[in-house]
C-alpha positions as CSV (number, residue, x, y, z in Angstrom):
1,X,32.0,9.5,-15.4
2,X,30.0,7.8,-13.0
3,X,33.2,7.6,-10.4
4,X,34.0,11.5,-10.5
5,X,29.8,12.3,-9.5
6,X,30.6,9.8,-6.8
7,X,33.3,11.6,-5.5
8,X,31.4,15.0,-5.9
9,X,28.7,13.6,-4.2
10,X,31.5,12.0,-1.3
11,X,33.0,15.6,-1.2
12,X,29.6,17.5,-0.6
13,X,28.3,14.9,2.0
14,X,31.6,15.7,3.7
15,X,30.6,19.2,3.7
16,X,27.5,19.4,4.6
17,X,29.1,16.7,7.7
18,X,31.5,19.8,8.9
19,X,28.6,22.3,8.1
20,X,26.3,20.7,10.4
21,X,28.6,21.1,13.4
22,X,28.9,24.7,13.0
23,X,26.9,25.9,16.6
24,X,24.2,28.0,16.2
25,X,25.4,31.8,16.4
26,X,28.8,30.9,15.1
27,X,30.1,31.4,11.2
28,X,33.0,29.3,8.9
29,X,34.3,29.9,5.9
30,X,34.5,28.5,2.7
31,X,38.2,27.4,3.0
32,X,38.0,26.3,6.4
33,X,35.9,23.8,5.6
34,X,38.3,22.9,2.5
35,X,41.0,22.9,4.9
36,X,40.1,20.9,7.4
37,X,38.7,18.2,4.5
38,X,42.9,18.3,3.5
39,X,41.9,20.3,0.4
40,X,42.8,23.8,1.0
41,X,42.7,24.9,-2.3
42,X,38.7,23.8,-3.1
43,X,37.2,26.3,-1.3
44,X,35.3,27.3,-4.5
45,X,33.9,23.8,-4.2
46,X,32.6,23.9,-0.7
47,X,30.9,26.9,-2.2
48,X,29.7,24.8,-5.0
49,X,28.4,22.2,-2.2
50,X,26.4,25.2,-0.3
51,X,24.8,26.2,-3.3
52,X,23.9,22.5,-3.5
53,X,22.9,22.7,0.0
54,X,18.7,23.4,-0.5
55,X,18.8,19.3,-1.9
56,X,19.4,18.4,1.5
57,X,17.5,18.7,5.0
58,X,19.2,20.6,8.0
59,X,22.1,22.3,6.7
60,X,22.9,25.2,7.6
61,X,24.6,26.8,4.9
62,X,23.8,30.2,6.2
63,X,26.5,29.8,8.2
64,X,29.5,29.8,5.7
65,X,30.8,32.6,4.6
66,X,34.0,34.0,2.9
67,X,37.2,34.1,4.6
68,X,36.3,38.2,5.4
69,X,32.9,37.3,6.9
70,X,30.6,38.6,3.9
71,X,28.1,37.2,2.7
72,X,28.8,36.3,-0.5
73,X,26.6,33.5,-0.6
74,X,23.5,35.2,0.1
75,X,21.9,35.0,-3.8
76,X,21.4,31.3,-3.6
77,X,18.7,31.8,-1.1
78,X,15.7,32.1,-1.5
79,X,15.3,36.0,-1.2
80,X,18.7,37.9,-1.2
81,X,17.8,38.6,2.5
82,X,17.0,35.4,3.4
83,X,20.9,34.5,4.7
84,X,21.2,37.6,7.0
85,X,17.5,37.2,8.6
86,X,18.8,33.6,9.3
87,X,22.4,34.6,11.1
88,X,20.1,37.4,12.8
89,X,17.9,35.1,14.4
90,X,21.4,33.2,15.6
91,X,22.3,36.5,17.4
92,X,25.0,37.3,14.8
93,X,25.0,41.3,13.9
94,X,25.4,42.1,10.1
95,X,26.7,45.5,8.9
96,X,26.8,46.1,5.1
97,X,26.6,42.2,4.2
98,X,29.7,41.5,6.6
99,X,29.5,40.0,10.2
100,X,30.6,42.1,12.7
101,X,32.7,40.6,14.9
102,X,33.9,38.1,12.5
103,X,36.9,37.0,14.8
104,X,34.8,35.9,17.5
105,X,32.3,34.1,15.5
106,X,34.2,32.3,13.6
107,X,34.4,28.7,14.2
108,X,37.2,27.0,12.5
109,X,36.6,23.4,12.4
110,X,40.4,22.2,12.3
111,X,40.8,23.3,16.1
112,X,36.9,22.6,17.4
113,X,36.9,19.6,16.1
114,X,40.4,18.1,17.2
């Protein structure tokens, strides 16, 4: 049992890793993340690791979002408007729990961080 909470724990430090380097303004998304860790399909665990996220310092997991640009991880903050105050104060313009502009402010860490 030990080995598999070791490799959660691996998993979610390389998370949070990737999540760090998202700039300031700028959004990914739950599979990109899992993609550019080689697994593409754990998305739902990168999600998982976000929700994690408030056990560590200086993440910011406000800056993840779903491959549309909504905010579907908004409830695991502390107030339900907590995420969208946070990309606001980035600069990043939210419309009915969606980014606007998703295209341009998404950050995709398998080409930024070639």
């Amino acid at each position: 049992m030990k080995a598999s909470s070791e490799k959660t724990r691996n998993f979610f430090q390389d998370v949070y890793d990737i999540v760090r380097l998202v700039p300031k303004g700028r959004v990914t998304s739950y599979g990109a993340v899992a993609r550019y860790l080689g697994t593409g399909m754990s998305a739902r665990m990168v999600g998982w690791a976000m929700n994690a996220a408030h056990t560590e310092k200086d993440i910011p997991a406000h800056r993840v979002v779903n491959s549309k640009g909504l905010l579907t991880g908004k409830h695991h903050f502390k107030s339900p408007n907590a995420m969208q105050r946070a990309l606001e104060k980035e600069g990043v313009k939210i419309e009915k729990d969606k980014v606007r502009d998703f295209e341009n402010r998404f950050w995709n860490p398998a080409k930024e961080l070639l």
